[in-house]
C-alpha positions in Angstrom: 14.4 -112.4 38.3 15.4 -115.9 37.3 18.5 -115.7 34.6 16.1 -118.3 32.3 13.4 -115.8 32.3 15.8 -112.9 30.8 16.0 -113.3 27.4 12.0 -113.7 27.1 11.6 -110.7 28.7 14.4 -108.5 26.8 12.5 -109.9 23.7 9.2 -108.8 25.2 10.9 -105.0 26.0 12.2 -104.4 22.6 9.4 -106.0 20.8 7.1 -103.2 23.1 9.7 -100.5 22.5 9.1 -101.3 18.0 5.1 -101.7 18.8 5.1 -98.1 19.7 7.7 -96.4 17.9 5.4 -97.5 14.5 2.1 -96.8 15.9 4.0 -93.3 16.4 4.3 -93.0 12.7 1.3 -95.3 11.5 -1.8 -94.5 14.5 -0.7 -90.3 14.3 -1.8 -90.3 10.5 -5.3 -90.8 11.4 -5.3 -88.0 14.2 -3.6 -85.7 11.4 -7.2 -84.1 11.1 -8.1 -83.8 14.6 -4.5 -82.0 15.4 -4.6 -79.7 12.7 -8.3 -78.6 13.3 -8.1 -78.3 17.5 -4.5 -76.5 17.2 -5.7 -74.7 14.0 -2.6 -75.9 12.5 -1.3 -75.3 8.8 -0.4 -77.6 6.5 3.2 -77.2 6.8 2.8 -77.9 10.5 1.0 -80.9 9.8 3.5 -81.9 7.7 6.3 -80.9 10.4 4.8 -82.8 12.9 5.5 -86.2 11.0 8.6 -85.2 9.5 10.1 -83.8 13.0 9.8 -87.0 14.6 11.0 -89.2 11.0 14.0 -86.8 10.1 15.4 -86.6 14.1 14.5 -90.8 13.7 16.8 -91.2 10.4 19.6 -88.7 11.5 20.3 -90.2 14.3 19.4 -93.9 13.9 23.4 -95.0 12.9 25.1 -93.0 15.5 22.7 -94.0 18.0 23.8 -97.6 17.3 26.9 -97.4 17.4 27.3 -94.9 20.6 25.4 -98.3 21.9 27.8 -100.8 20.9 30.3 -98.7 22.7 28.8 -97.1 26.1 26.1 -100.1 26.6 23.1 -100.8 24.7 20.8 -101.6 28.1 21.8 -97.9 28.9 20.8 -96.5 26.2 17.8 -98.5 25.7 16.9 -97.2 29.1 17.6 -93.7 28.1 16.1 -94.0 24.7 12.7 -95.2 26.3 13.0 -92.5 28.9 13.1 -89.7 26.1 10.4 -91.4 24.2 8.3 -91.7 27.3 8.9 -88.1 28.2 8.3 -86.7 24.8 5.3 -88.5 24.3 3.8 -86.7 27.4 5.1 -83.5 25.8 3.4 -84.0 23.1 0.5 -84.9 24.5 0.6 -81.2 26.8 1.6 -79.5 24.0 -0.2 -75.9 23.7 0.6 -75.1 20.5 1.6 -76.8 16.8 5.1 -75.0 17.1 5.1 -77.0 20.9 4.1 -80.2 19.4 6.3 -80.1 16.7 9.2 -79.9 19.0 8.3 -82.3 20.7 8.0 -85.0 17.9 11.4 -84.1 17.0 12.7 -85.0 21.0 10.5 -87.7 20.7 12.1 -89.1 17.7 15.7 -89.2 19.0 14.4 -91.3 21.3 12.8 -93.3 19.1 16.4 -93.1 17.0 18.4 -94.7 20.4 15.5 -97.4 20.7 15.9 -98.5 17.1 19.7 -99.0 17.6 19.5 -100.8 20.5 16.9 -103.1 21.0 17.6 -105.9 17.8 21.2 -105.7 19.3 19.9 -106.6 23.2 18.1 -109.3 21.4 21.3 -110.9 19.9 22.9 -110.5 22.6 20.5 -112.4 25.0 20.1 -115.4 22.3 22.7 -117.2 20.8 23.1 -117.0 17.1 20.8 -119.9 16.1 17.2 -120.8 15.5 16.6 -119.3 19.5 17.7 -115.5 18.2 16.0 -116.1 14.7 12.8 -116.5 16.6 13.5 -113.6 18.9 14.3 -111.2 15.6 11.1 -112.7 14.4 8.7 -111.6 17.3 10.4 -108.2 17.4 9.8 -107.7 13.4 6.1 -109.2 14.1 5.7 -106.6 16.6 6.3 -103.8 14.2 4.0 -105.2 11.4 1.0 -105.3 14.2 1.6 -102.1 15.0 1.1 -101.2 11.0 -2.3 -103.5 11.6 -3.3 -101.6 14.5 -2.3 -98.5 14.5 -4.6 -96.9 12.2 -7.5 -98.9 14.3 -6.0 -97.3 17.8 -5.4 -94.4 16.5 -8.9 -93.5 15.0 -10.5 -95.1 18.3 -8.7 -93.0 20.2 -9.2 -89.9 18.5 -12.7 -90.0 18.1 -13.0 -91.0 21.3 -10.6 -88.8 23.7 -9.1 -86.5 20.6 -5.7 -86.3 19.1 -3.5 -86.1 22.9 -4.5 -89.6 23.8 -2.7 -91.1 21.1 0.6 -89.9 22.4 -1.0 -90.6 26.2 -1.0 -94.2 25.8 2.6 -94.2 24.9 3.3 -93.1 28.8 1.8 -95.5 31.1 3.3 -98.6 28.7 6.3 -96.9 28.6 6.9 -96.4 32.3 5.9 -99.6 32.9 8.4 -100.9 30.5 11.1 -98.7 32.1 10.4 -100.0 35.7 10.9 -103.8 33.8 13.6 -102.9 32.0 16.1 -101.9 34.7 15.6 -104.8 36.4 15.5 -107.4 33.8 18.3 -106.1 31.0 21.6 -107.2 30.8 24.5 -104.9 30.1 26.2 -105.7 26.8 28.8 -104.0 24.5 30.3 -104.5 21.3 34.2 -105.5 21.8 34.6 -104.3 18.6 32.3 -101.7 18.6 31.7 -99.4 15.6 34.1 -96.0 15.4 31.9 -92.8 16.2 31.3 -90.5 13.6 29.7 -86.7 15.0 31.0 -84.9 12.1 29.3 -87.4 9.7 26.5 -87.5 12.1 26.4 -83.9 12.1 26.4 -83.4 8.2 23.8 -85.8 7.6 21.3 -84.5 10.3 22.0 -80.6 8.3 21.2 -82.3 4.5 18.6 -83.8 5.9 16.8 -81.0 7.9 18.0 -78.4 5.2 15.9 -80.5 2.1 12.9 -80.9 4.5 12.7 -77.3 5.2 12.8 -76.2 1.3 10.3 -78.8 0.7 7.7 -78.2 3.5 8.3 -74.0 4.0 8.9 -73.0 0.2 5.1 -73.2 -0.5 4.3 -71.6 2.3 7.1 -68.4 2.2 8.0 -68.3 -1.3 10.6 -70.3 -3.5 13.0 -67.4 -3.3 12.8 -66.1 0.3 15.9 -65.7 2.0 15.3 -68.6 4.7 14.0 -70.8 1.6 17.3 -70.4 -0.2 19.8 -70.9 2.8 17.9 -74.0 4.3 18.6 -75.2 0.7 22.4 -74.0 0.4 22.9 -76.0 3.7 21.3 -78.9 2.5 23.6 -78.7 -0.3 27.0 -78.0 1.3 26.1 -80.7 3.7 25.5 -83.4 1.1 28.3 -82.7 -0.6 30.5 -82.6 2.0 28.9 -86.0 3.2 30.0 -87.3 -0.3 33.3 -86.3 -0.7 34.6 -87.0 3.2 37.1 -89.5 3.1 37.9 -91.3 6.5 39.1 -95.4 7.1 36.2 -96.4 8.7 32.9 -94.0 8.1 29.7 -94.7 9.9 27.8 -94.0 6.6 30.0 -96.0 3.9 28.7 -94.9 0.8 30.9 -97.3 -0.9 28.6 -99.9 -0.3 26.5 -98.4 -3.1 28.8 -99.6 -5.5 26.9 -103.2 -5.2 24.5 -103.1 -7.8 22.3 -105.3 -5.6 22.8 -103.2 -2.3 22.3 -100.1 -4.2 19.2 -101.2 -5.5 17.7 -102.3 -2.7 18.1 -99.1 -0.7 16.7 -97.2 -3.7 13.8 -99.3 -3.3 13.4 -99.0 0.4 14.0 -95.0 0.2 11.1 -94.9 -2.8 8.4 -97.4 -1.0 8.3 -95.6 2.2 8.3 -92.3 0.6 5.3 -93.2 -2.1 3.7 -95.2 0.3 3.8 -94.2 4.0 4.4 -91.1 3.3 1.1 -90.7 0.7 -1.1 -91.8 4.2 -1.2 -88.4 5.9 -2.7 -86.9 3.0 -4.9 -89.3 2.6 -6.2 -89.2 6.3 -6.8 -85.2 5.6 -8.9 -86.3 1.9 -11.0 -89.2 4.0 -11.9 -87.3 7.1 -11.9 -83.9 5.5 -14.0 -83.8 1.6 -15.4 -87.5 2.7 -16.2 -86.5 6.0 -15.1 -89.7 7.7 -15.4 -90.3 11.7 -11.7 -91.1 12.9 -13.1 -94.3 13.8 -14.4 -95.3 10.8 -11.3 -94.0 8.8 -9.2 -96.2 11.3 -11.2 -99.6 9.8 -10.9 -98.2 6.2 -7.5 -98.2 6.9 -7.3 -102.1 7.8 -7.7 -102.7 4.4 -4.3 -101.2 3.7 -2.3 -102.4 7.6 -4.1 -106.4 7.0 -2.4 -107.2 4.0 0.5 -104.9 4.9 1.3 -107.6 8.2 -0.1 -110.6 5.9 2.0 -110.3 3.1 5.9 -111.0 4.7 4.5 -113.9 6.7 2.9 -115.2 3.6 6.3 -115.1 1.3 8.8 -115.5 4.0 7.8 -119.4 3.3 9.2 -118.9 -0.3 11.3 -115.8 -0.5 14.2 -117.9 -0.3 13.5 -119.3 -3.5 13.3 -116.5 -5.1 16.0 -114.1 -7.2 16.7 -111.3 -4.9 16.2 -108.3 -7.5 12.5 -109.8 -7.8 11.7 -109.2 -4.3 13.1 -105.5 -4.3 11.7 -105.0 -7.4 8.3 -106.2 -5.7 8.0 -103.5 -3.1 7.9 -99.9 -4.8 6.6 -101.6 -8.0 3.4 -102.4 -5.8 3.6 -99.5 -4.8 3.1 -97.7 -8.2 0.2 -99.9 -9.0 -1.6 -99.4 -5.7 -1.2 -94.8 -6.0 -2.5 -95.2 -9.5 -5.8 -97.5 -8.3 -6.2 -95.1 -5.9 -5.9 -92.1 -8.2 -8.5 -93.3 -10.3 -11.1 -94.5 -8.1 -10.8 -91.6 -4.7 -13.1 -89.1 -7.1 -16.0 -91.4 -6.2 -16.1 -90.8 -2.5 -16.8 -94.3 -2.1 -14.3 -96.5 -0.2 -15.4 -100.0 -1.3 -13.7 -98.6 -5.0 -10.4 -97.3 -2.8 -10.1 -101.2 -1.4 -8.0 -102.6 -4.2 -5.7 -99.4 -3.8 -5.4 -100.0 -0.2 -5.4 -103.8 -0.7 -2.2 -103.3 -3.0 -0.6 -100.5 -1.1 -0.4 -102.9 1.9 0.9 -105.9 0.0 3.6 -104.1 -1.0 4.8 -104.3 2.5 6.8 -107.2 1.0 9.6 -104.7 0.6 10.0 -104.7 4.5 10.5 -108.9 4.6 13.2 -108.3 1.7 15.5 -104.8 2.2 17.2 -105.6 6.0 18.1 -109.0 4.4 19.0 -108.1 1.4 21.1 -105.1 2.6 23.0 -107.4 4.7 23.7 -110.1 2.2 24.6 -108.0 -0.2 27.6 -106.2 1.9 30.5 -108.0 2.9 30.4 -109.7 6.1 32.7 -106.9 7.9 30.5 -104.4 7.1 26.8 -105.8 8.5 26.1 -103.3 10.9 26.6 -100.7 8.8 24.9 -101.9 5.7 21.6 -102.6 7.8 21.8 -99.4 9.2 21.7 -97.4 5.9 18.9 -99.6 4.7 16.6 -98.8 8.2 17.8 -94.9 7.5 16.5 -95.1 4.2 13.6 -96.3 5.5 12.9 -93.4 8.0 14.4 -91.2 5.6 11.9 -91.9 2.6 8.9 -91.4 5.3 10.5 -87.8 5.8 11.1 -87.0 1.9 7.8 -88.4 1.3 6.0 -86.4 3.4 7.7 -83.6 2.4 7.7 -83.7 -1.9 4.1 -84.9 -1.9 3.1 -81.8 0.2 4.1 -79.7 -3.0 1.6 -81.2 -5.4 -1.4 -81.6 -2.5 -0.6 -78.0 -1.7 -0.8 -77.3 -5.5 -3.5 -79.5 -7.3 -4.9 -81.7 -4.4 -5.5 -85.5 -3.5 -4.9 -86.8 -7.5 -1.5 -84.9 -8.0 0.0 -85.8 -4.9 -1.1 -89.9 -5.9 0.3 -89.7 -9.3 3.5 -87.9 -7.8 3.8 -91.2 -5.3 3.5 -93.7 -7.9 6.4 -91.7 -10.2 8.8 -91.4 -6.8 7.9 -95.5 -6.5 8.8 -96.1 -10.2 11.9 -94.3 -10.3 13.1 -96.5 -7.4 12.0 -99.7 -8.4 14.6 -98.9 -11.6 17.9 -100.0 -10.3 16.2 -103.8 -9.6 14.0 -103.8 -12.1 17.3 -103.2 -14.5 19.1 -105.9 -12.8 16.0 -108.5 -13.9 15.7 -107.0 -17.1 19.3 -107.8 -17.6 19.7 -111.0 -16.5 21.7 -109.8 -13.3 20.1 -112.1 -10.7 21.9 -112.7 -7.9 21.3 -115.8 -6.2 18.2 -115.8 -4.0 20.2 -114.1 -0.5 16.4 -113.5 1.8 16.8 -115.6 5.2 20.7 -115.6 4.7 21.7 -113.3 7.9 25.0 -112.1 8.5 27.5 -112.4 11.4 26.8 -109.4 13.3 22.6 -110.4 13.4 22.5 -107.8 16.2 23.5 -105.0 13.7 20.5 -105.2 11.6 18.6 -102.4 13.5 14.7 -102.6 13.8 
């Protein structure tokens, strides 16, 4: 292949690679129903079979990056895809929920090693400039289509082939992309490459896993049963150890957290994606269960949320850069409150035109995703980019996985209302930290659009 003709085509791999890793978590909420009715499936294995795929996604997202930078990110990329690829026919085989489950969890270390090396191929195919800005801009743009689309696909698919063929699309593209991929990518390594970290690695993946597990399997065996109570002392051991670790140069640098700024902004990425992504599988059970929805039709209901959702960065990317940074975190999860509350008082209808201006909101608060990667990097010094854009994407995967698992407690208990109102609290709580920082006068100058060095760092 002609060396000219390289760098378009890494940018059309990894931009494929994001496209389906998000209609993995955005088109699967709409076949929620579908799964759980064919595989007579429970609610906790509904809720396992998001959560397996985002917890295995957020565990492993920073050591997957930086075992990249150091063994060769068109390796991994290539491994990464092949896992995906090979999960995603796993799960579309699977026999049983327990099956499926475990599959979404292989699928989602895949996913993990995509993540951390596919913004990093890009940078290293364009030179830092307006060329790689572009390139980072049709790999983001790829992701926010697949938030358009994916609940459109998804339904379409469903209704039309049931649950499997969402997860059988996945294999063709990816096999095709695989067969490109060798061929086309360049091999390229970090001189400098971050230090690897398996006992932080390690820790995180058992706090992680541990809280999930009290969170999803405590209504379902019992508060105080045995298993309950040691997933939880894990969790606990793990996050403390996590805290109180001291090494030179740690993979997960909780020191950052000391920028008010920085600190805020993951707060705010964490609550948004917990309130708000992770409110959508429930609501997929509430529309195509008590309303009795086609997955078709719930797949165009769900447009009105995925439009604005892709609209709403490429609207204020024109003027973010004008604007205070603590504003635009702020934005996100305060949007977010706003949009669970509409949607509390108005899903007792049954009607969807009086859900819209829920939806409508929910998806505009997808400003949050234009703001956190940038912020995060701005807001860290310069020598620590890669790993101040990797906490802010874990946050991100890691609020998907807390959401889905704390909102199951009140939709177990007291239905489609509880679990709302719960969203919009978990969204208000982390808008605080930015929201003090305006109500204080703490603006820091207006840091969207200012990259750091290390571009290639910034994850997906």
């Amino acid at each position: 292949m002609p060396a000219g003709r390289r760098p378009a085509v890494t940018v059309a791999l990894a931009s494929t690679a994001g496209y389906l890793l998000v209609l993995d978590l955005v088109g699967v909420n709409v076949a929620l129903p579908d799964l759980q009715r064919r595989l007579h499936a429970g609610l906790a294995e509904v809720q396992w079979t998001v959560d397996a795929y985002a917890l295995a996604l957020a565990a492993l997202l920073l050591p997957a990056g930086a075992l990249a930078d150091r063994l060769g990110r068109r390796r991994l990329f290539l491994i990464g895809l092949s896992v995906f690829t090979a999960a995603s026919l796993g799960c579309a085989c699977a026999p049983s929920a327990l099956a499926l489950v475990l599959c979404r969890a292989v699928q989602g270390c895949g996913a993990a090693v995509l993540y951390g090396t596919a913004a990093p191929l890009i940078a290293a195919a364009f030179p830092a400039g307006p060329s790689r800005n572009r390139a980072l801009g049709v790999f983001a743009a790829a992701s926010g289509g697949a938030i358009a689309t994916g609940p459109l696909a998804g339904g379409g698919l469903t209704e039309l082939f049931g649950w499997r063929a969402v997860f059988v699309l996945n294999v063709p593209v990816g096999v095709l992309a695989l067969a490109v991929a060798a061929g086309a990518l360049r091999e390229s390594r970090d001189p400098r490459p971050r230090p690897l970290d398996p006992v932080a690695a390690a820790s995180l993946a058992s706090a992680l896993g541990g809280a999930m597990w009290v969170l999803i399997e405590g209504p379902r065996l019992g508060w105080t049963a045995p298993g309950v109570i040691g997933g939880g002392a894990v969790a606990v051991v793990a996050a403390v150890f996590l805290v109180v670790r001291r090494v030179p140069d740690p993979m997960i640098d909780l020191s950052l957290l000391r920028n008010r700024l920085y600190a805020a902004n993951a707060s705010a990425a964490l609550a948004s994606h917990a309130a708000g992504a992770g409110a959508l599988g429930y609501f997929s059970l509430y529309v195509q269960g008590p309303m009795g929805t086609r997955p078709a039709v719930a797949g165009l209901w769900f447009l009105t949320y995925s439009v604005p959702a892709l609209a709403a960065p490429l609207l204020l990317g024109r003027v973010a850069h004008r604007l205070p940074a603590a504003w635009l975190v702020a934005a996100g999860p305060l949007l977010t409150v706003v949009s669970t509350l509409l949607l509390a008082a108005s899903y007792g209808t049954g009607l969807w035109p009086a859900m819209v201006p829920g939806f409508a909101v929910g998806g505009l608060a997808g400003v949050g995703n234009l703001v956190s990667s940038q912020v995060g990097l701005a807001a860290a010094p310069p020598e620590r980019a890669g790993v101040a854009a990797g906490i802010t994407n874990t946050a991100k995967q890691l609020g998907i996985a807390v959401g889905v698992a704390v909102l199951g407690v009140p939709y177990r208990l007291d239905g489609l209302g509880a679990m709302l109102v719960t969203a919009a609290l978990i969204a208000l709580v982390g808008a605080l930290p930015a929201v003090s920082l305006v109500v204080r006068g703490r603006l820091p100058a207006a840091v969207v659009g200012q990259g750091a060095e290390r571009v290639g760092d910034a994850g997906a």
